[in-house]
C-alpha positions as CSV (number, residue, x, y, z in Angstrom):
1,X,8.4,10.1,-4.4
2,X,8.5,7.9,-7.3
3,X,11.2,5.9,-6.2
4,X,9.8,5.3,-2.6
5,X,6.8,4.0,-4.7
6,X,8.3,1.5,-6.3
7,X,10.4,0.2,-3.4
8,X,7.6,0.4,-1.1
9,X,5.8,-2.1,-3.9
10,X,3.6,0.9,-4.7
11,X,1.3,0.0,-1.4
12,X,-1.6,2.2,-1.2
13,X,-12.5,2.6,4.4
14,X,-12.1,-0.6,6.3
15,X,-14.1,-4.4,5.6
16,X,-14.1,-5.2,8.8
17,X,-16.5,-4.1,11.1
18,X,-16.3,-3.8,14.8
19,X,-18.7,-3.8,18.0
20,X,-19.2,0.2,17.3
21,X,-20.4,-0.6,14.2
22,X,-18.0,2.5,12.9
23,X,-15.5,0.0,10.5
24,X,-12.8,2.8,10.1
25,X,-12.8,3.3,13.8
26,X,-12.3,-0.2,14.8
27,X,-9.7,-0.5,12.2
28,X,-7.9,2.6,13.6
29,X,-7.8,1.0,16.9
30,X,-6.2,-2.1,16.4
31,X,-3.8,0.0,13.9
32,X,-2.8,2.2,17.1
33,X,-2.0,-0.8,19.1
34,X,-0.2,-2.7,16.9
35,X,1.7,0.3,16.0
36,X,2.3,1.4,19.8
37,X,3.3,-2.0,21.3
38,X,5.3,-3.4,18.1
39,X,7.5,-0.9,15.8
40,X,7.6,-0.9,12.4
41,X,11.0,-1.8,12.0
42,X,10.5,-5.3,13.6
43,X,10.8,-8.2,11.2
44,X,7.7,-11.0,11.5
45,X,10.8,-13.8,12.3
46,X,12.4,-11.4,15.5
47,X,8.8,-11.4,16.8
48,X,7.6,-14.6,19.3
49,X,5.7,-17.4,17.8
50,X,6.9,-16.3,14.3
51,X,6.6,-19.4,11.5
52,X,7.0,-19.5,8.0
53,X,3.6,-18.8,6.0
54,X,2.7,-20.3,2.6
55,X,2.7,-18.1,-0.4
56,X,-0.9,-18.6,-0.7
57,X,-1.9,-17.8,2.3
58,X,-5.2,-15.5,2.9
59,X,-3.2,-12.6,5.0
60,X,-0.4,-13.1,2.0
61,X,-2.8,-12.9,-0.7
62,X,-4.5,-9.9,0.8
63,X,-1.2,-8.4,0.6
64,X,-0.6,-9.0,-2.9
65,X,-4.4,-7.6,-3.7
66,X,-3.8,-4.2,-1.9
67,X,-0.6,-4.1,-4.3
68,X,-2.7,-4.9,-7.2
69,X,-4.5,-2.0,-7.2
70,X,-1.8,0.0,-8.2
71,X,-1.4,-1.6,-11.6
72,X,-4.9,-1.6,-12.1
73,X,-5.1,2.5,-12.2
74,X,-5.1,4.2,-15.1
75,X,-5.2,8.2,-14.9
76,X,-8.0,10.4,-16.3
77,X,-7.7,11.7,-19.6
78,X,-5.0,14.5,-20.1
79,X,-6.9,17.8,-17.5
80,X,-7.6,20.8,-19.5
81,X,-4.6,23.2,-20.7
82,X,-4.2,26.3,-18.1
83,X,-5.7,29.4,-18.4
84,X,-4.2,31.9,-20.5
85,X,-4.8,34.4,-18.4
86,X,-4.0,33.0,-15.1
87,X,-0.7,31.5,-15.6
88,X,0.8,29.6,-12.9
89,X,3.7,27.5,-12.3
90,X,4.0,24.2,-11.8
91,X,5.5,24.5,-8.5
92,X,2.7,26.5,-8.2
93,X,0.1,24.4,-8.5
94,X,1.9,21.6,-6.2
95,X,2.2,23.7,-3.8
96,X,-1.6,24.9,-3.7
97,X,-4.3,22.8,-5.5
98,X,-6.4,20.5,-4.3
99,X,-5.4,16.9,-4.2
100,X,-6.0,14.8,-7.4
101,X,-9.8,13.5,-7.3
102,X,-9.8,10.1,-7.5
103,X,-12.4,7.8,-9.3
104,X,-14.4,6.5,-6.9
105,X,-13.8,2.6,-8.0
106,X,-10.3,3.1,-7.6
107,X,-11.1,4.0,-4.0
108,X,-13.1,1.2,-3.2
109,X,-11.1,-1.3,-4.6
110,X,-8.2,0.2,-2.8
111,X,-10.6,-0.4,0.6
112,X,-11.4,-3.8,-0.5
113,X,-7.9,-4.9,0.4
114,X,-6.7,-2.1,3.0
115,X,-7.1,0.2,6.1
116,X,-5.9,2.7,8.0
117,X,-3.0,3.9,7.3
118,X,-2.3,1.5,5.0
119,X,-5.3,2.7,3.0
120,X,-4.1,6.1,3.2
121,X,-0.5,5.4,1.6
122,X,-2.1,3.4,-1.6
123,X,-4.6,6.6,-2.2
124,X,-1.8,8.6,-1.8
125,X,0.4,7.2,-4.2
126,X,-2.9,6.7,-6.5
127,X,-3.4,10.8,-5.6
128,X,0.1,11.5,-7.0
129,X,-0.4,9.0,-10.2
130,X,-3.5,10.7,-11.2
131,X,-1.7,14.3,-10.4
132,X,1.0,13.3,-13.1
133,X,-0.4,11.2,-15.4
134,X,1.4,7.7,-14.1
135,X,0.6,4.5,-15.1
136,X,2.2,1.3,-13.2
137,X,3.2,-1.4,-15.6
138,X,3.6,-4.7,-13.2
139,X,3.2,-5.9,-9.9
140,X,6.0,-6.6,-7.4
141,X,6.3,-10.4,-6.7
142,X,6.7,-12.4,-3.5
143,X,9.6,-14.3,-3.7
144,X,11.0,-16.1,-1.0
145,X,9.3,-17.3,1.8
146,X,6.9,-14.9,4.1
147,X,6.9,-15.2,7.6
148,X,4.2,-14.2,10.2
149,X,3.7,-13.6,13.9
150,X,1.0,-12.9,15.9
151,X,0.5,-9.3,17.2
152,X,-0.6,-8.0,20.2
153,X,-4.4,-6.5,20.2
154,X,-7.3,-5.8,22.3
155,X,-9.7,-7.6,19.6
156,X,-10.2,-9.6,17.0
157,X,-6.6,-11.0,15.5
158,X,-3.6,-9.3,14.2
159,X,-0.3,-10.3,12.2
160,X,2.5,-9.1,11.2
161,X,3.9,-10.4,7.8
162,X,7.2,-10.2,6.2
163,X,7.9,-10.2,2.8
164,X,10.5,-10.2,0.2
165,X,8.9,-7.9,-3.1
166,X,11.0,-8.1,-5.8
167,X,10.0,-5.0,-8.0
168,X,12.4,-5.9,-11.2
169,X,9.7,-5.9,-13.2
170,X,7.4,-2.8,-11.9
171,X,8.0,0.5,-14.8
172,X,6.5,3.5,-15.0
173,X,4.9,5.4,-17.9
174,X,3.2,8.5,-18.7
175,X,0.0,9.2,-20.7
176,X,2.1,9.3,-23.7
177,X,3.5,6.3,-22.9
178,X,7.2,7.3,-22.4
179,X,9.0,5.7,-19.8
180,X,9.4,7.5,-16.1
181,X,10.6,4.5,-14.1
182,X,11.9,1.6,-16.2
183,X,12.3,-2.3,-15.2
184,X,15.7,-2.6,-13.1
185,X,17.2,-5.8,-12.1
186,X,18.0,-6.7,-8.1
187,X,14.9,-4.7,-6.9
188,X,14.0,-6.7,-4.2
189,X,13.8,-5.4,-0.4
190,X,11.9,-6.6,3.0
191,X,8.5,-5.4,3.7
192,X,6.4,-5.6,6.9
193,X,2.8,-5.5,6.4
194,X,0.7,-5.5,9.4
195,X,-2.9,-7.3,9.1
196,X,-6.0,-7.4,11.3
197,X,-9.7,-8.9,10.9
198,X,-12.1,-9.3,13.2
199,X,-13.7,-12.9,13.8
200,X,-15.6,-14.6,10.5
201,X,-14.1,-11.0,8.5
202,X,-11.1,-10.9,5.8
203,X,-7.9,-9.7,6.7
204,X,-7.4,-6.0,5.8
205,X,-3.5,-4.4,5.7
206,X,-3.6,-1.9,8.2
207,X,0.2,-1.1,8.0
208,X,3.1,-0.8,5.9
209,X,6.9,-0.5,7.1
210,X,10.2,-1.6,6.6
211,X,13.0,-3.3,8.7
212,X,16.0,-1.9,9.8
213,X,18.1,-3.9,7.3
214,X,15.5,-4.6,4.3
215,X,18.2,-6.5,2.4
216,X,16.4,-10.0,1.1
């Protein structure tokens, strides 16, 4: 899983609410449209009305946040050594327990920045962090330049954005500080990120895939 992190840029509650009033619910339907009428694999520039975005741009900078949160997570102290008298394997234990419990400002500043299933892939990878003890040292960059293109949906306003992360300088450590994942050169790939907001709301990422051919 570790290295699907780190290519995926270590992506990872909703801000913007909806007629219902339910935010996660509105942010789950225009996630189920975009997803339905465009697939994942389509780049931003294959897309109609697809232009070049700056890199400061708000639906570009809300990217970067939600990859932010990543490096800002720092596991819980080292849990408490097993039971003596109820030994159990590792294996064991991933196969059975209970998914790591999060802090709870790691989970809201993971929904500051990101929905759906967007949402769900950052507290995942923050879930399997805390689980082993992982701490991200760096943020992938944006290099290059992002392109955007309108998407399809019933409400509000939706994008699709396509980025080149470069990830050389993204490692990996333990609570010891030993090195899982170290700093490798050429780690760059495409990454479509699908946004939506509703009208006078930020922009929340609502979607993470990749292209076909994710060579940048």
């Amino acid at each position: 899983m570790l290295g699907g992190l780190l290519l995926a840029g270590l992506m990872t509650g909703c801000g913007a609410a909806g007629a219902t009033g339910d935010p996660a619910a509105e942010s789950l339907q225009a996630r189920s449209v975009v997803e339905l009428e465009t697939p994942q694999e389509v780049r931003a520039k294959d897309l109609p009305s697809a232009a070049a975005v700056a890199a400061d741009a708000p639906e570009v900078e809300q990217i970067e946040a939600a990859l932010e949160v990543q490096e800002a997570f720092v596991p819980s102290e080292e849990p408490a050594a097993e039971d003596p008298g109820n030994p159990q394997s590792s294996a064991e234990l991933d196969a059975g327990e209970e998914p790591a419990e999060l802090d709870p400002a790691a989970v809201a500043a993971a929904e500051e920045s990101a929905a759906g299933a967007a949402l769900q892939e950052i507290l995942a990878s923050l879930a399997e962090f805390e689980h082993q003890g992982w701490e991200q040292r760096g943020t992938p960059v944006v290099v290059g330049e992002p392109v955007s293109a309108p998407l399809p949906t019933d409400e509000g306003e939706a994008v699709r954005v396509t980025v080149c992360l470069d990830s050389s300088g993204v490692s990996v450590v333990d609570r010891d500080g030993v090195v899982v994942s170290g700093e490798q050169k050429g780690r760059k790939a495409l990454h479509n990120y699908d946004l939506f907001r509703q009208p006078g709301e930020s922009w929340q990422v609502v979607q993470h895939g990749f292209p076909d051919d994710p060579t940048c």
